[in-house]
N, C-alpha and C positions, 0 to 999 in steps of 0.2 A: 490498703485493706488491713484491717487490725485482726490479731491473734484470734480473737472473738467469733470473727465475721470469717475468718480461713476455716476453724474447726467446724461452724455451722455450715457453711456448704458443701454441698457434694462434689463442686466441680472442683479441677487439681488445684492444688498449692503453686502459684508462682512464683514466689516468695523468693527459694533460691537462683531463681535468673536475674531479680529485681537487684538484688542485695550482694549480689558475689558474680561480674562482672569476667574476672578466670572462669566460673563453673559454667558460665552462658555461653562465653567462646569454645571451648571445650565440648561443652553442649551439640553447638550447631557442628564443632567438625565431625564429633562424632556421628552427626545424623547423615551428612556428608558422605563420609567413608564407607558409615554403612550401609550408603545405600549402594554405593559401585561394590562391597563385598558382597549384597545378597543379589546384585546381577551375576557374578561369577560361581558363585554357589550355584547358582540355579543351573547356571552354562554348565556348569562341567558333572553335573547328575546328566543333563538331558544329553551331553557329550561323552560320558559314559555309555549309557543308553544303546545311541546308536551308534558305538564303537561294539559291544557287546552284543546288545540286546538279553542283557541279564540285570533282572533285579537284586541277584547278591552281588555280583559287580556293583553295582552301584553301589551296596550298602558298605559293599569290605572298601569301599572310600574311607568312609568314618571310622570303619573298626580299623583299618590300617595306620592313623594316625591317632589312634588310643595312645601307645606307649610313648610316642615323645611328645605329645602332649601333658601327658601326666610327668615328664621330666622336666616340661616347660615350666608347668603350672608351679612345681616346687620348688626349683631354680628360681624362676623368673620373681618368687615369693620371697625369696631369701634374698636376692639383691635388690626390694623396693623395699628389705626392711631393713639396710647397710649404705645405699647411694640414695644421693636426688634421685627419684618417684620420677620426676618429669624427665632428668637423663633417660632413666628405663625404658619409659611409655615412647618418648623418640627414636628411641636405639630400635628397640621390637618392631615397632610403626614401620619404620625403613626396612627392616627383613622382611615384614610382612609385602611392601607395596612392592621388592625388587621381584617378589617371585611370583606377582601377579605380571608386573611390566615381562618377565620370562614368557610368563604362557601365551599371552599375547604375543610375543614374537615370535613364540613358534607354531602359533595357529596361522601369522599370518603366511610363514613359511611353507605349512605343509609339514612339518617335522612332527605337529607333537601326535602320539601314540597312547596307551592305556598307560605306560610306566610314567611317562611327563604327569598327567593327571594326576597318579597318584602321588608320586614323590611333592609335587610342588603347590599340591592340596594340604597335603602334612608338613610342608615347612610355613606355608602360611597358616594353617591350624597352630601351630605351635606359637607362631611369632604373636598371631592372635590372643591368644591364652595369657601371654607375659602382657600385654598391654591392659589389655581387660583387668586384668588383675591390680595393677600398678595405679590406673584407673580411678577402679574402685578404692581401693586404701587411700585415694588422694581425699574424696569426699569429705569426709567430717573436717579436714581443715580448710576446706575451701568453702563452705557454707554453713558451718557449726554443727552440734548435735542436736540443736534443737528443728533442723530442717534438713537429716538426715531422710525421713519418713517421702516429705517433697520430694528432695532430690532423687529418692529410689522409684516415685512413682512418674518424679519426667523421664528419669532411662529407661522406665517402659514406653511411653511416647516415644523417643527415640526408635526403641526396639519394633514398636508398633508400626511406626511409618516405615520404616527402612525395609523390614520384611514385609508387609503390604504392598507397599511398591516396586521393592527391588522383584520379585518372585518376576511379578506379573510383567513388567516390565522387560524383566530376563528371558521368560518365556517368549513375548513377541517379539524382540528383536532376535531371538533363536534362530524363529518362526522367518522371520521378514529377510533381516542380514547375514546371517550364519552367527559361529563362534568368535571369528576373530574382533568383530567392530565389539561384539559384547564382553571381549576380557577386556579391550582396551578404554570402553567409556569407565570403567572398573578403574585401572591406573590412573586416569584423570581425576575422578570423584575423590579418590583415598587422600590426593594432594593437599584437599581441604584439614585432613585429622594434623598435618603437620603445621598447620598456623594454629590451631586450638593449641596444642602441645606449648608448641614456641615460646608462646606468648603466659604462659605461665610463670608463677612465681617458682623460687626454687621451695623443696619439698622434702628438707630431711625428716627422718623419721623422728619421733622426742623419745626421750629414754634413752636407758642402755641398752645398745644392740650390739649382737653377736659377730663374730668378723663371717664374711661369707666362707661356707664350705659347708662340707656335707654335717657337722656338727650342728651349724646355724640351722639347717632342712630338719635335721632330728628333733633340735628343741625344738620346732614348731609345731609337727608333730606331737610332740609330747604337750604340748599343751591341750592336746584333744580328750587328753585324759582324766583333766580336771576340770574340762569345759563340755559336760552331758546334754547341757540345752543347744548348743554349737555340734556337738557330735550326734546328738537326736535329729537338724533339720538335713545335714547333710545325709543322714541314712534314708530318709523319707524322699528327699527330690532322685536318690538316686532309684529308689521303687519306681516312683513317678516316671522317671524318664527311660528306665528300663524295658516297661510293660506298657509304655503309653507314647512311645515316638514313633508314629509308622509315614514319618518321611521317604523313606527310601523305597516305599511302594509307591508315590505318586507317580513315576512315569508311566509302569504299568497299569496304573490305574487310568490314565489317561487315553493311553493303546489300545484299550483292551477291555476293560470293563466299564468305566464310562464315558469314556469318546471323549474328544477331543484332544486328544495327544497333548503336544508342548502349553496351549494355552489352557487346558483345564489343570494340567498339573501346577501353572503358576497359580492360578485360581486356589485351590485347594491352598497353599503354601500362604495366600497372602488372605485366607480367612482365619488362619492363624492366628495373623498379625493384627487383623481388625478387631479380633478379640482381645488381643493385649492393649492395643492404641484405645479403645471404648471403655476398657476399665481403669486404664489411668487417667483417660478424661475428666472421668468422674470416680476421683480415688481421693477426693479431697478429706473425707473424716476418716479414710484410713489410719491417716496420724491419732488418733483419738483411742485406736481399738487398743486395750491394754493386754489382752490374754493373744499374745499375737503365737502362742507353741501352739495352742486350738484351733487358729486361726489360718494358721499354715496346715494343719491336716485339715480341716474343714475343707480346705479349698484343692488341698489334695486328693480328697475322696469327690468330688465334685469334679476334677479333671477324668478321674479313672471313668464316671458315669458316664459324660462327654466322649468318651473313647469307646467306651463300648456302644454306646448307637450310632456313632459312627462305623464299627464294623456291620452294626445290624443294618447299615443302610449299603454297605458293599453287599454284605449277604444278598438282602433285594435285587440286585444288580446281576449279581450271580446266576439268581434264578428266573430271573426275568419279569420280577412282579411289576414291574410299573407297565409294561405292553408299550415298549417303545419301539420294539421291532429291530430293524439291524442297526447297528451300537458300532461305529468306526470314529475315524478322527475328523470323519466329514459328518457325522452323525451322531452329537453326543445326546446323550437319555439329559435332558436338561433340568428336568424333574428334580432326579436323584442327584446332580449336581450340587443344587440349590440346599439340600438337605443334607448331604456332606458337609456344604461351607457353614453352615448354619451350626451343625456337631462341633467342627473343626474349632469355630469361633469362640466356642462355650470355653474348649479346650484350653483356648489360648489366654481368655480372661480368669481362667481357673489359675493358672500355669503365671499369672502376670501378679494376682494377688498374693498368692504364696509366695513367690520369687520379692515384691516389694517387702511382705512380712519378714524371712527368708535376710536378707541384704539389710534390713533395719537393726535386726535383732544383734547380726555379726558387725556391724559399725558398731553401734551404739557400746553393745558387752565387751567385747575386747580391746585390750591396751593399743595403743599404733604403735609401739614398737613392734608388735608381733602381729601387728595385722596387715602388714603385705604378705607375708606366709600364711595364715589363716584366709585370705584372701586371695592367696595362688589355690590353695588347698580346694576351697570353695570353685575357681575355674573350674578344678579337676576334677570333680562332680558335677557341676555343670556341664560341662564339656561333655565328661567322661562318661553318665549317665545316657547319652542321649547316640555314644558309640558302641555302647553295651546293648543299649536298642537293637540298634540296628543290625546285631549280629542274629538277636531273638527275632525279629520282625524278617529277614532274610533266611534264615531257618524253616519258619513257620511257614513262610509264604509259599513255600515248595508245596504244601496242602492244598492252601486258597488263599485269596488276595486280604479276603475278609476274616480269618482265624488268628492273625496277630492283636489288628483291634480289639476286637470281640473278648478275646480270653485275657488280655491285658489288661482290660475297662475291669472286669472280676476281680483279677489278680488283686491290682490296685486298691478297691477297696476293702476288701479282706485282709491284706497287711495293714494296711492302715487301722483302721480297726482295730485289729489286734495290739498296734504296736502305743497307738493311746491309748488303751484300755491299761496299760501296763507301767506310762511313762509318766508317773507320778508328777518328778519335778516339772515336765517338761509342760506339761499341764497347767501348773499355776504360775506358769514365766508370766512376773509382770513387769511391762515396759516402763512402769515411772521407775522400778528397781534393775535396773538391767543388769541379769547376773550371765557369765559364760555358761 
């Protein structure tokens, strides 16, 4: 397929599978792994749940693992910009899969409690974080700059099938098996990320880099300071993810307000993902778009809309406008269901565009020497936005199930708005000029 025939169609670039044989393997582990992590994500919300039966329980999951995630993210950034990248992503990989193989064993024991949860949620959120990170800074050298744009829109493919399937998946085997078969099809899947790894070239950083210590964390840091269209999208996903994550309400959502318990919350979870997988599909002239700082709020003020009728459809639910009559786990309002995943999905291709824009811009503009640390930094907004959520959406939800969505969907685009009406450079970022 020639340059020509890629930017005219719509459908993805495969360009970087074809042509960078490391990024392909790498590719498939990762879809691999993620899909045994987004069965144990799942497990251990709906295992919460009913160890609880609280919805801030579930949520102080994520906010409980904010802070050493955000130590991961910056550490784990500073030693892929000092060691082989591929050491890193192996070394974190193994933390990450020993403390899933843990939960597993103590699910099949009997042993594990609300404290197992949490603790070994947050040491695989962390190990998570330095991998992802490590990850990403590998890209531009494993497929060039000129199919950076590709390569961001297959790790939404990735992203899209793993949470697509893993949710729903996670949810019936909940449902069917209990906890323990579903941490350990999780341990098996992850084994896959370690031959992608393996089989990599080595991966030092180029330039001069800093020796690791908390110096090397500072200057990376510091580079946020001369890098405004870099420090503009990280403020914007973290609005985005703040006022617009109401994960931590789908169990009760499933309970309680629209029936069906374990399998509608995966439902919910994996229209997400079908949103993100549908617009990478066809994410082929994204590489094309050159005002990509518009392009990223565009798509962020189009997430926040997406959120808010998504609450106005829990609202309905509330008040009982569709006339489905009684609403349990044997009886879900199926209507409002359908009209959730539908919200949910818009959500998730808003959230998948931005995020390709987003991941382009921070390849493409920054040096590699400093871009494992801008690229930890990046986790920790990513990450970290979506555990700041969760503390707002766990809060709120002590009102209604539907007042986090709802007023979050507003939030959203009102900052937004605001903050390009104001963000001059950030505005005429052009991608053939890629500046920090």
């Amino acid at each position: 397929m020639s340059e020509t025939t890629t930017r005219r169609s719509h459908f993805v670039d495969l360009r970087p599978l074809r042509e960078s044989p490391a990024f392909a393997r790498l590719w498939v582990g990762t879809l691999l792994g993620g899909l045994g992590s987004q069965l144990t994500i799942t497990a251990v919300m709906l295992h919460m749940y009913a160890l609880t039966e609280s919805t801030f329980a579930v949520s102080m999951i994520a906010v409980a693992g904010l802070v050493p995630m955000i130590v991961a993210g910056l550490y784990g950034g500073m030693l892929a910009d000092h060691f082989d990248r591929r050491i890193v992503a192996l070394t974190a990989a193994t933390i990450g899969w020993t403390s899933t193989l843990l939960l597993a064993v103590l699910a099949w024991t009997g042993h594990i409690d609300v404290w197992w949860l949490y603790g070994l949620s947050i040491v695989n959120s962390a190990a998570s974080t330095v991998a992802g990170a490590t990850k990403m800074a590998m890209t531009p050298k494993l497929v060039g700059t000129h199919l950076i744009a590709a390569a961001a829109a297959l790790t939404g493919i990735t992203s899209g099938v793993m949470v697509l399937v893993g949710p729903a998946i996670g949810g019936v085997l909940v449902a069917l098996f209990s906890y323990p078969i579903t941490y350990t099809i999780d341990a098996v899947l992850t084994l896959s990320l370690f031959l992608g790894l393996a089989t990599l070239p080595r991966l030092r950083p180029e330039g001069q880099t800093e020796q690791p210590g908390l110096r090397s964390i500072a200057d990376g840091l510091a580079f946020l300071k001369v890098a405004p269209n870099i420090r503009m999208q990280f403020i914007l996903d973290v609005v985005a993810m703040t006022f617009g994550h109401p994960i931590a309400l789908f169990p009760a959502i499933g309970v309680v307000l629209l029936g069906g318990g374990e399998v509608t919350s995966g439902l919910l979870m994996a229209a997400i993902a079908a949103g993100v997988l549908v617009s990478s599909l066809f994410s082929g002239r994204i590489g094309t778009v050159r005002r990509q700082g518009v392009g990223i709020a565009r798509a962020i003020q189009a997430f926040g809309l997406a959120t808010g009728l998504f609450g106005l459809v829990l609202l309905a639910a509330a008040l009982g406008w569709s006339g489905a009559g009684r609403i349990d786990e044997a009886h879900p309002d199926i209507l409002l269901i359908v009209l959730a995943c539908v919200c949910l999905a818009f959500t998730g291709a808003a959230d998948n565009i931005s995020s390709i824009f987003r991941q382009t811009m921070l390849q493409a503009a920054v040096p590699d020497a400093v871009r494992g640390r801008l690229q930890g930094i990046f986790m920790v907004v990513v990450a970290g936005g979506p555990r700041i959520g969760a503390l707002y959406t766990g809060i709120l939800a002590g009102i209604a199930l539907w007042v986090p969505p709802l007023v979050g969907g507003v939030v959203i685009i009102a900052i937004v708005a605001t903050i390009l009406r104001f963000a001059h450079g950030f505005r005429a970022y052009d991608a053939e000029h890629p500046t920090p």
